[in-house]
VEXRODO-742344 format. One line per field, with one value per residue (C-alpha): residue in three letters; y, x, z; residue number from 1. Coordinates in steps of 0.1 Angstrom, whole numbers, plus 5000, padded with zeros to 4 digits. Each point is the difference from the previous one (the first is absolute). Layout:
! residues N
resn: ALA, ...
py: Y, ...
px: X, ...
pz: Z, ...
resi: NUM, ...
***
This chain:
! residues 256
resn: UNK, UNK, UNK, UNK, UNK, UNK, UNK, UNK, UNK, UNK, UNK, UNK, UNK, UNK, UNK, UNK, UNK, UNK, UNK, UNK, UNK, UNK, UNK, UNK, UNK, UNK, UNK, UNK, UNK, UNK, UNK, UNK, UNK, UNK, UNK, UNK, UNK, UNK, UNK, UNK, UNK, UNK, UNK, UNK, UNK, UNK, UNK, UNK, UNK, UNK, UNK, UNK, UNK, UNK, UNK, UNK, UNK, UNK, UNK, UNK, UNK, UNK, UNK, UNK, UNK, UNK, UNK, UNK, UNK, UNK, UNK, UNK, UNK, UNK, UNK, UNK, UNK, UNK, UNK, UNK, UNK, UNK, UNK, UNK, UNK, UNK, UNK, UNK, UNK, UNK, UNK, UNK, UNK, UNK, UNK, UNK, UNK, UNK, UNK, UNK, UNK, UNK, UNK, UNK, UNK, UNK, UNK, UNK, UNK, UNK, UNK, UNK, UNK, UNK, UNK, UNK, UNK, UNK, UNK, UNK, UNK, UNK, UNK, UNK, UNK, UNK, UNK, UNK, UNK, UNK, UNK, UNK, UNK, UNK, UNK, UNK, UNK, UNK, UNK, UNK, UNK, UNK, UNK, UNK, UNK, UNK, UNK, UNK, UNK, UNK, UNK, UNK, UNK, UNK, UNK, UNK, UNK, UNK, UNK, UNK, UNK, UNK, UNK, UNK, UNK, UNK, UNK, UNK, UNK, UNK, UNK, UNK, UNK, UNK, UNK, UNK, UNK, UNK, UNK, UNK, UNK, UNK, UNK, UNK, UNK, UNK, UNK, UNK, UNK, UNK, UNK, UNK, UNK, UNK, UNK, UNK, UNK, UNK, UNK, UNK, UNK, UNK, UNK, UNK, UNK, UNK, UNK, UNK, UNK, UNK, UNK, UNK, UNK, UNK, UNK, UNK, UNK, UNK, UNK, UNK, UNK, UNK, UNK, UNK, UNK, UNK, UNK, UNK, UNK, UNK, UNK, UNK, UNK, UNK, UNK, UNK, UNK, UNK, UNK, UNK, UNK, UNK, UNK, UNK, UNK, UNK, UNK, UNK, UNK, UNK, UNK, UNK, UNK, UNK, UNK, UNK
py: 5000, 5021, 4998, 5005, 5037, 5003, 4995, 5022, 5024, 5001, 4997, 5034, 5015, 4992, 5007, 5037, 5006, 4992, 5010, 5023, 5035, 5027, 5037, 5034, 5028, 5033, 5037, 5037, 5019, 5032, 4998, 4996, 4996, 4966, 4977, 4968, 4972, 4967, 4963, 4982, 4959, 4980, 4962, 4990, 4964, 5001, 5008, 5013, 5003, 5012, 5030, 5012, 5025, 5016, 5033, 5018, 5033, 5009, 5025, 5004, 5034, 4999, 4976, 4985, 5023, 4979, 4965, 4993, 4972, 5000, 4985, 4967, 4995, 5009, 4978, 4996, 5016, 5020, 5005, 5015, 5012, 5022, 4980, 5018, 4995, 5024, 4967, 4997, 4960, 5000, 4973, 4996, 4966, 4993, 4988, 4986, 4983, 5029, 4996, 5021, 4986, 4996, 5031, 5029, 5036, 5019, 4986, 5026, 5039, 5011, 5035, 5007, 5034, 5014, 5010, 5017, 5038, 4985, 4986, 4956, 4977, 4973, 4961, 4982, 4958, 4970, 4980, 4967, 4976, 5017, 5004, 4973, 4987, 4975, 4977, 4997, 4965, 5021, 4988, 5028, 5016, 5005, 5038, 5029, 5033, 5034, 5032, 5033, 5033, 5035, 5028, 5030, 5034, 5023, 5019, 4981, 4978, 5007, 4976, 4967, 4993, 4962, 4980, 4986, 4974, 4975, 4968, 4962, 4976, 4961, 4979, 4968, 5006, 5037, 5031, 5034, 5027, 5035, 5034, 5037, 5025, 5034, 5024, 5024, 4997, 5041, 5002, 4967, 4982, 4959, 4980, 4969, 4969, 4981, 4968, 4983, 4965, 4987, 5036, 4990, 5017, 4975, 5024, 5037, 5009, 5033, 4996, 4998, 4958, 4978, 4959, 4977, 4964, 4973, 4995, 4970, 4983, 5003, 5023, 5036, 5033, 5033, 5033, 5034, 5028, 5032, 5027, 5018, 5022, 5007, 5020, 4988, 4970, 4999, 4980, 4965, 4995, 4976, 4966, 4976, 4966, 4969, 4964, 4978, 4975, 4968, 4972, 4977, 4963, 4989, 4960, 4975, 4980, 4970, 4980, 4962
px: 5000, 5030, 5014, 4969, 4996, 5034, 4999, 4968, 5017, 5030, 4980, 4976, 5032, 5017, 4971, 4998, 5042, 4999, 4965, 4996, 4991, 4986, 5001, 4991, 5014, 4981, 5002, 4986, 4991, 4983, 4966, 5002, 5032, 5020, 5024, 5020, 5000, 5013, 4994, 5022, 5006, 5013, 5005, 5029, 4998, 4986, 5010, 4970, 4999, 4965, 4980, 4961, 4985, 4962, 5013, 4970, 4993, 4977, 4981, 5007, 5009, 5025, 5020, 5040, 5012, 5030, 5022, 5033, 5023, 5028, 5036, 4986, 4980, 5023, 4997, 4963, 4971, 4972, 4968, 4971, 4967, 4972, 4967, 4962, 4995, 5032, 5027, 5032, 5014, 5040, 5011, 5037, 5021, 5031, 5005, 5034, 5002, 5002, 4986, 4996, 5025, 4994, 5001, 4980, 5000, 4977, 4988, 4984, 4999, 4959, 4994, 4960, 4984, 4971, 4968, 4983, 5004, 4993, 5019, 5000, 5016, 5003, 5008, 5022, 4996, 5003, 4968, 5013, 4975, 5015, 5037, 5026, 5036, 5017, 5028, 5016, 4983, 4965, 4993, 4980, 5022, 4978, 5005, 4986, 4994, 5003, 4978, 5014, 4988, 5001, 4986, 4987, 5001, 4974, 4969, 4977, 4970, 4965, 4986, 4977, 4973, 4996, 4973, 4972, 4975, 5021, 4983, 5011, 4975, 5015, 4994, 5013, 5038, 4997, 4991, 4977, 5011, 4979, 5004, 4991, 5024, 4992, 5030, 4984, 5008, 5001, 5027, 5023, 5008, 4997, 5014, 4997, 4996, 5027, 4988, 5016, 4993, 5010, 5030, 5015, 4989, 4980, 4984, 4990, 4963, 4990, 4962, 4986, 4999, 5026, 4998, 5028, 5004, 5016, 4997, 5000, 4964, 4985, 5032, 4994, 5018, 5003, 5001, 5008, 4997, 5022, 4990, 5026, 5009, 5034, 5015, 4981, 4986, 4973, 5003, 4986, 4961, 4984, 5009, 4976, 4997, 4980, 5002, 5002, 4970, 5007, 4983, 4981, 4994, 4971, 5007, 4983, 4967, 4987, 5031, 4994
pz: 5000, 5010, 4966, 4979, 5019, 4994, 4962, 4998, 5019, 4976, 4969, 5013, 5009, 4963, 4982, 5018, 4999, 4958, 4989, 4969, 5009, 4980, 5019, 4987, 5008, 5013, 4986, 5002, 4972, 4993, 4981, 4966, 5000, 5000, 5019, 5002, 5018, 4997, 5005, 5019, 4995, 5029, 4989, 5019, 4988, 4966, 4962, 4986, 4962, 4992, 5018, 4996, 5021, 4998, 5025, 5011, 5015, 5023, 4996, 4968, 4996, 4976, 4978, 4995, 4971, 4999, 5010, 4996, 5014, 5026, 4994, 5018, 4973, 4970, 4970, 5006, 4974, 5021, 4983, 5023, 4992, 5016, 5002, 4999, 5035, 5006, 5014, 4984, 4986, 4996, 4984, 5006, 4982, 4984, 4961, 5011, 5026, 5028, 5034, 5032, 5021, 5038, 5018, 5011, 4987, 4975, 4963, 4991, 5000, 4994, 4987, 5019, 4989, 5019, 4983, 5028, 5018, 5035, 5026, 5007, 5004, 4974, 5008, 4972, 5003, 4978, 4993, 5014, 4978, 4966, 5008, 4997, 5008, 4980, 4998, 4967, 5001, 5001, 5036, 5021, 5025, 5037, 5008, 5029, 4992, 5016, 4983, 5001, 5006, 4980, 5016, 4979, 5016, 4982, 5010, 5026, 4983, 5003, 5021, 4989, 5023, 5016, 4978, 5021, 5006, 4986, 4995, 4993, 4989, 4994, 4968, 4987, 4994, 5004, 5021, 4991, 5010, 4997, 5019, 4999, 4992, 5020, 4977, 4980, 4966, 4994, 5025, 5000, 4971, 5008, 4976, 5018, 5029, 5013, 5013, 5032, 5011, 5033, 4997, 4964, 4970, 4974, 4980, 4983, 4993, 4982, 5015, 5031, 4999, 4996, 4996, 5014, 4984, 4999, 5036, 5024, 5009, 5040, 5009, 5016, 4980, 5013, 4975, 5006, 4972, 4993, 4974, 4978, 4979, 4984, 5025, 5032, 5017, 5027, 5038, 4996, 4999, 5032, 4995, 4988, 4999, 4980, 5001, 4964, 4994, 4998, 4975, 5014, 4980, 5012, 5008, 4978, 5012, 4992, 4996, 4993
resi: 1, 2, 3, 4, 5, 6, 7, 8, 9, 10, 11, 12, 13, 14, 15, 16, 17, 18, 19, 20, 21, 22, 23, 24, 25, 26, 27, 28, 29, 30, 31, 32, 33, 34, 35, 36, 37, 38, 39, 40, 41, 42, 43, 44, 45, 46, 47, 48, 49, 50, 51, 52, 53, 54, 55, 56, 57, 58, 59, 60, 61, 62, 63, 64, 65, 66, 67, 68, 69, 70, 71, 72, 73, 74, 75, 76, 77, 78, 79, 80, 81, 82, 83, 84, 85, 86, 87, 88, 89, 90, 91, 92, 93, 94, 95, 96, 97, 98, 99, 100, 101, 102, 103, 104, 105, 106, 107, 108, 109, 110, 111, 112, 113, 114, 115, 116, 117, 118, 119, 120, 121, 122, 123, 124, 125, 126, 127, 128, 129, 130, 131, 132, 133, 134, 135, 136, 137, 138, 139, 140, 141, 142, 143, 144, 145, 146, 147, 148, 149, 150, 151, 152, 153, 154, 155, 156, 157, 158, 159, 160, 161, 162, 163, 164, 165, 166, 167, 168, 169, 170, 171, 172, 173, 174, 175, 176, 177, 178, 179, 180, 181, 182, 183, 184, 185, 186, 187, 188, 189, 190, 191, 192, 193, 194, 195, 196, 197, 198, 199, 200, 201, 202, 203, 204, 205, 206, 207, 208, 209, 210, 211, 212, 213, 214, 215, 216, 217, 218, 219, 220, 221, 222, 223, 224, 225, 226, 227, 228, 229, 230, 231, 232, 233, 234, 235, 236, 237, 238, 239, 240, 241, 242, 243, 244, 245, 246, 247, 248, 249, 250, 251, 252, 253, 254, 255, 256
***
């Protein structure tokens, strides 16, 4: 028993000291105006040879003008291109034979411009599900990631008020969600609902109703909504939450 916690022990411990780790780093910029930061790469065990990040913002007030590589990854073609919903993918790989040997330090210098007159701060992070770390064999390469932060100093944001009466009614394999939005049109400009389930984003609705699918039968979420615009975001709405149906087969009678 003694050695079995020991192993596990070691193994957590390994796995901790040598796992792949993707940081930002933070920045201040004026509004409108733009600033660098960089993405740092610490894989102290592992030769990667192929790299694919979705980078998002958030809020999106603004976009990455520009990418270039660091010395680490010399040798290696960058391609990157801005998406509609405002996220960044940077494909990064090697036509001979280069890889990223282990080590830490940055990969990559990103040029961000603000779009916006007011003041926020803005959280860069990779979209885990559709970024990727490979071995020159193609095998996936297990990885953590840090966001960063750029803060924009400009004039102060006209506040979004709090939506309210927000409502959660369950279905089979989904969740309906409808609220009331109390900002006056005439005077603040909302271009949108970010939808929160159980704290994590999952979704953006442009009305006043949003539905979440795809989700597990007889199990309990919990949804919170924020209104924005592109300069502002609103405190979380009251939580509410809805249990999925479940199907029930009706047993067969009259067995013989």
């Amino acid at each position: 028993m003694k050695k079995f916690l020991a192993t596990i022990i070691y193994l957590l411990f390994f796995n901790f000291i040598y796992s792949n780790t993707l940081e930002f780093t933070n920045t201040q910029i004026n509004a409108n105006n733009s600033g660098t930061i960089q993405l740092l790469v610490d894989n102290p065990a592992d030769a990667i040879a192929g790299l694919q990040f979705q980078i998002l913002d958030y809020p999106n007030q603004g976009y990455f003008s520009d990418v270039t590589s660091t010395e680490r990854l010399e040798g290696f073609t960058i391609e990157s291109n801005e998406q509609e919903d405002g996220s960044l993918i940077v494909l990064a790989f090697s036509l001979t034979g280069e890889v990223l040997d282990p080590g830490s330090g940055p990969i990559l210098n990103l040029v961000y411009q603000s779009t916006s007159q007011y003041s926020s701060e803005i959280s860069v992070s990779v979209l885990e599900t559709t970024s990727f770390l490979g071995t020159s064999t193609g095998e996936a390469l297990q990885f953590n990631t840090i966001p960063g932060l750029i803060t924009v100093s400009g004039e102060e944001p006209p506040p979004i008020q709090t939506v309210e009466n927000l409502s959660a009614v369950g279905g089979f394999g989904n969740v309906s969600l409808v609220w009331d939005d109390p900002n006056d049109p005439t005077i603040t400009d909302v271009t949108g609902y970010h939808i929160f389930r159980d704290g994590n984003i999952v979704g953006v609705a442009t009305s006043a109703n949003y539905t979440d699918q795809g989700l597990d039968q007889a199990t309990e979420y919990c949804y919170t909504v924020t209104a924005f615009n592109d300069s502002s975001e609103s405190e979380e709405s009251n939580q509410s939450c809805a249990t999925t149906t479940e199907i029930y087969l009706e047993e067969p009678l009259n067995l013989t």
